[in-house]
N, C-alpha and C positions, 0 to 999 in steps of 0.2 A: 428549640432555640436554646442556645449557651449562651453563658458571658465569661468572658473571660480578660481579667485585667491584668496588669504590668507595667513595671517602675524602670524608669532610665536616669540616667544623669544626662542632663542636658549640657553643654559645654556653654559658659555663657557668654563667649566672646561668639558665639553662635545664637542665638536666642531670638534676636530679630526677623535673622535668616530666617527660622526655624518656621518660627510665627509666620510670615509671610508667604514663604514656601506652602505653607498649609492655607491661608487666605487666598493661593491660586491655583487651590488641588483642581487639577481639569476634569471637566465633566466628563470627558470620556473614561478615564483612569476610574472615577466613582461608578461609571457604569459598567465597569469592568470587576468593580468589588461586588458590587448588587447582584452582577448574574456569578459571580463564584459563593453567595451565599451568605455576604456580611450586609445583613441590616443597617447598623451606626457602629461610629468608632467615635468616642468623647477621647478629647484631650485635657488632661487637668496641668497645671504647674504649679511649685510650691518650692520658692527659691531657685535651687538647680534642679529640683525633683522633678521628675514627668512622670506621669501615670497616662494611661491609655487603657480603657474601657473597649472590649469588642461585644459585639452581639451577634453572634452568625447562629446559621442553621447546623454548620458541623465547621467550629474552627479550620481542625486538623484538615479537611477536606477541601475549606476554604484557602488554603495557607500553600496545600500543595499545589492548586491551581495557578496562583498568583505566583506564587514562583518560578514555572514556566512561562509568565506572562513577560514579554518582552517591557512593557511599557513602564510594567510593576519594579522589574529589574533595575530600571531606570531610576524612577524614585527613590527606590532604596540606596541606588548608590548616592545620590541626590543629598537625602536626607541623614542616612546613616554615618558620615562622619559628626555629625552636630551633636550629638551626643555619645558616651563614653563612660560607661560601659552601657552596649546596646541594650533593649529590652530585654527583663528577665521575668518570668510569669510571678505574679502575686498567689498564696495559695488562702481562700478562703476560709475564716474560723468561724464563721458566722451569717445567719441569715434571719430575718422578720419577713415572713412573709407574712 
């Protein structure tokens, strides 16, 4: 298992959208992340900032599947103008385990 997280700006004349669009991610689309590999994906906000947490089995593996995925495609066109400049990966300094 990975984690891997990442910052966007969130556009805020967008935000509600944003939020809401994710309060009716459909089940089928989550059952379509679960069998590509992704465990949880946390959402954080902090002003415009967005941060997004993944946890999969193999990101990369997970990432390439969904993106052949017609419905995933969907989403992303969905959601990806609401924020600007899109997700960019966080690179980690530090851990406690």
């Amino acid at each position: 298992m990975e984690t891997k997280v990442f910052v966007a700006r969130l556009r805020p004349e967008r935000k509600e959208e944003y939020i809401e669009a994710h309060n009716s991610f459909s089940p089928e689309l989550r059952a379509r992340y679960r069998a590509a590999g992704i465990h949880q994906i946390r959402l954080f906000l902090l002003g415009e900032q967005l941060f997004m947490l993944i946890e999969a089995d193999n990101y990369e593996l997970a990432r390439a599947a969904l993106d052949e995925d017609p419905l995933d495609r969907m989403w992303q066109e969905r959601v990806g103008p609401m924020k600007s400049p899109d997700f960019q990966p966080l690179a980690e300094i530090f851990r406690l385990d």
